[in-house]
N, C-alpha and C positions, 0 to 999 in steps of 0.2 A: 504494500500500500504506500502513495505517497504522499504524506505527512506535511504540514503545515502547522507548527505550534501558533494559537495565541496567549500571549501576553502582552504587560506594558514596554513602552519602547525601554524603556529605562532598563529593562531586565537583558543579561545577557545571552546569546540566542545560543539554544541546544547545540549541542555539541555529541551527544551521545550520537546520534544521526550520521556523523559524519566521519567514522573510525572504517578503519579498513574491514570487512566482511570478516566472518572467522568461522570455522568448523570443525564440528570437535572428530566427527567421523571420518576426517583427513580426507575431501571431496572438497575440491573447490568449489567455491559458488559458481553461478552460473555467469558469462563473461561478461553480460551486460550489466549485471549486480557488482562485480569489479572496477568494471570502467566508471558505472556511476560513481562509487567513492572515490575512486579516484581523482573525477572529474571536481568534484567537491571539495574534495583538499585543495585544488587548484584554484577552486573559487576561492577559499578560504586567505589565500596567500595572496591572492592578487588584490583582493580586496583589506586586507593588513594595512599596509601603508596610508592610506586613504581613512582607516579608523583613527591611526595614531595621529594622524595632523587634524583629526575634526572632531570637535564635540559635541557632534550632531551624532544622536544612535542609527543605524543600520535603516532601524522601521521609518526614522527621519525624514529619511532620503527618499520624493517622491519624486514619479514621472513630472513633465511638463503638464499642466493642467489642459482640456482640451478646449477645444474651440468655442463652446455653449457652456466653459465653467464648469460646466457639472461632472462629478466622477460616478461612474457604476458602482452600485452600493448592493452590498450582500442583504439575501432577503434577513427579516425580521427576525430572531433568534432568543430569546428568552430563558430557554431551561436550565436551569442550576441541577447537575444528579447529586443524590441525598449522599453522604458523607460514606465514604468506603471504607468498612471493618474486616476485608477478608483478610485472606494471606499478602505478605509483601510480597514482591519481584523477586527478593531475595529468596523465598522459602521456596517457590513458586520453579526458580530454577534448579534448585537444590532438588526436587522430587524430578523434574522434568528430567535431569541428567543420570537418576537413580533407576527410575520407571520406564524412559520412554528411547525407543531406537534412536541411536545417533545421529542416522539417516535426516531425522526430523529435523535438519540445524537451521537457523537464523543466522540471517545478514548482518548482526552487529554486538559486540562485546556486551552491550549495556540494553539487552531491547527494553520495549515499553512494557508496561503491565497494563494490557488495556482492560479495562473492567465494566463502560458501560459505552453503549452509541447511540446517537438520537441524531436521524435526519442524516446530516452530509458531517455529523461529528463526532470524535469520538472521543472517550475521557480515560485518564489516567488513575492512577491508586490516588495522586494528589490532588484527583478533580481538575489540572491541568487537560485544557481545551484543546483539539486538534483539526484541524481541517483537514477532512480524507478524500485525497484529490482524484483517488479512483472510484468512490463510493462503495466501497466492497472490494472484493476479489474474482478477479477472472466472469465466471459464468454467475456471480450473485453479485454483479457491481450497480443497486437499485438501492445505495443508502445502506440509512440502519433505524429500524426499530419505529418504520414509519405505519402511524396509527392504521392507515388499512390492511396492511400486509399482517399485520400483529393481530388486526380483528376477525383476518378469515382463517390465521393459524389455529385460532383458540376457538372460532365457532366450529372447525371442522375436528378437533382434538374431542372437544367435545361430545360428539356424536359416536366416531370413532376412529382409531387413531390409526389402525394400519390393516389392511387386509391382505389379499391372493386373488389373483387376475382370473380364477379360478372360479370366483365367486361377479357378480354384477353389482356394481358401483355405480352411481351417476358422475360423482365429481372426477376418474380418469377420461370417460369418457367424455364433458360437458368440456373439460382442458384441454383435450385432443380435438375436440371440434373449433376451440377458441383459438387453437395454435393454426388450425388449418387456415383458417378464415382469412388470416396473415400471408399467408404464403402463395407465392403466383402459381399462376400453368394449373399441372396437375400433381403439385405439390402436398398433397390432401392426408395422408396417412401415415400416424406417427408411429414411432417408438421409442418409448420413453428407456433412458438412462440414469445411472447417478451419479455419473461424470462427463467429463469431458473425455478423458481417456476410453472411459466403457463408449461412447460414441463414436470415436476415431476406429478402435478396435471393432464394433459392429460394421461400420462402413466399408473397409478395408474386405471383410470377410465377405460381405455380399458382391461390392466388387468381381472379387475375385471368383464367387459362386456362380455370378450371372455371365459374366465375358470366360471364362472356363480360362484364366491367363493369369497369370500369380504376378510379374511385374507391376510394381508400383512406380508413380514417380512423386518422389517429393523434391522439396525445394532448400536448399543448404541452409542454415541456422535456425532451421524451422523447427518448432517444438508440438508437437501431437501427443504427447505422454508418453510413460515409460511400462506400459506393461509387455506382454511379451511381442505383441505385435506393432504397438505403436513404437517402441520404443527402436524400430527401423526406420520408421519414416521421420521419426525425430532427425533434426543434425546441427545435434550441440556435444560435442565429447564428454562434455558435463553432466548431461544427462542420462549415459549409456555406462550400462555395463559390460561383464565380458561373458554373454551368452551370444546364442545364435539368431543372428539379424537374416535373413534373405531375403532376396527377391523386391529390392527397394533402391534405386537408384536417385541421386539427389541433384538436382542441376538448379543452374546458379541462379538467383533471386534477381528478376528486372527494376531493381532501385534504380530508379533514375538521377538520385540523389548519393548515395553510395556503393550502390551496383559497379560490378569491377567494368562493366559496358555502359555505363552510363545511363542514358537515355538511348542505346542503338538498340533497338527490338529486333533487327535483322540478325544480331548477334546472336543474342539468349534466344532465340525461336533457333538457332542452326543448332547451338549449346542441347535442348531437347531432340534437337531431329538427329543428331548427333549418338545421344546414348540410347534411341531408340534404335537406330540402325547398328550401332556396334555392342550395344549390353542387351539387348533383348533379342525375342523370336521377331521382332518386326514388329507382335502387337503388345498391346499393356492393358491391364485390369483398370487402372484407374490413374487417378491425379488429385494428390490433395494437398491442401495450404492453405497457410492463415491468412485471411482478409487482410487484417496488418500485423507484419513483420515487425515486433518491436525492437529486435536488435540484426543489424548487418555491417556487412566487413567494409575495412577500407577498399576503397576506388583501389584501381590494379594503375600503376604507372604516374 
């Protein structure tokens, strides 16, 4: 998630935020979680100098005002959460390194203890305020804790809380019908997951069921989860361990912004017609990728 503390200008700005990534199960993070700290140190230093000569704080320092005066103002906000008695950060870690796989690590030496979210924010053990600039994570980024989502959680628990497809439901079916209604063409029939991985690994398999052709292609620093099938079509070495991948070849991402081709599409289009005629039978099961690419390589040259 990324984070935005408030406080008074007066106070000096978090710093736990901005230490190098660390991992106890000796797995780097993942490259674009490096380069971001990295990048941040960088701001940190550049912006040094310009502290020490001004007595103006950080928050101070505003754009130019615009044209009509006026500045874009965050909606309305109000809530105070009631005073936090659980466990501290400290104990919190202490069980978390005791109890839980390695595998599970965090991006940073000191994480937050977040303990409650409302709306676009979320609060710390000290009731310290955060602005969470993704609204959530991945496939749930729709806030936090927002009074309708929270009213259909509790009307439907209510009733009952889990059943078997086995059985007749109206609310899978009324969400299948709500999802469809969304979707163009003949896009009309779901099936539900509880991941994003279980998704990629469902696709992948029909794919390959319907075209009778195991070749995949995905796209290089592309992340699709790590189970036993996505974690081919992944291409983060970060991500991968050392079982058996096949039948997933990865060609190079058309960033036109840091694409090793730039902006030439005559390129990356040969780059696939390429590993289709020299890595495959000719044909291929499928092709999958992410809408957006959050992390890619430097330009070539």
């Amino acid at each position: 998630m990324a984070l935005l503390q408030h406080q008074p200008a007066t106070h000096t700005p978090a710093r736990r935020f901005c230490r190098a990534p660390t991992n106890r199960a000796g797995r780097k993070p993942p490259q674009h979680m490096q380069r971001l700290a990295s990048s941040r140190r960088l701001l940190q230093a550049a912006l040094a100098p310009a502290r020490a000569n001004s007595s103006l704080s950080a928050a101070a320092v505003a754009a130019p005002a615009p044209a009509n005066g006026a500045f874009p103002k965050m909606p309305a906000f109000d809530y105070t959460p009631p005073p936090y008695d659980g466990p501290r950060a400290e104990e919190i870690f202490r069980k978390r390194a005791q109890f839980l796989s390695p595998s599970l690590f965090h991006f940073y030496d000191r994480p937050l203890n977040i303990v409650e979210g409302k709306m676009q924010y979320l609060f710390d053990e000290d009731g310290r305020r955060y602005l969470d600039a993704f609204g959530g994570i991945a496939t749930v980024c729709c806030g936090h804790c927002h009074p309708d989502v929270v009213e259909a959680i509790v009307n439907q628990a209510k009733r009952i809380q889990h059943s078997t497809v086995l059985y007749l439901n109206h609310a899978i079916a009324d969400f299948a019908e709500a999802l469809a209604s969304k979707m163009p063409g003949d896009l009309k029939v779901v099936f539900f997951t509880n991941s994003g991985t279980e998704a990629n690994e469902l696709a992948l398999m029909i794919a390959r069921l319907y075209t009778g052709c195991n070749d995949i292609i995905s796209l290089r620093n592309g992340y699709h989860g790590n189970a036993a099938g996505t974690m081919g079509a992944t291409a983060q070495s970060n991500w991968k361990f050392n079982v058996v991948q096949t039948g997933v070849h990865h060609a190079l991402n058309p960033d036109p912004f840091r694409g090793a081709f730039g902006s030439d599409g005559e390129k990356y289009a040969r780059d696939v017609q390429e590993i289709i005629e020299f890595g495959t039978t000719g044909r291929v099961g499928g092709f999958i990728s992410e809408a957006i690419q959050v992390f890619q390589y430097q330009s070539v040259g």
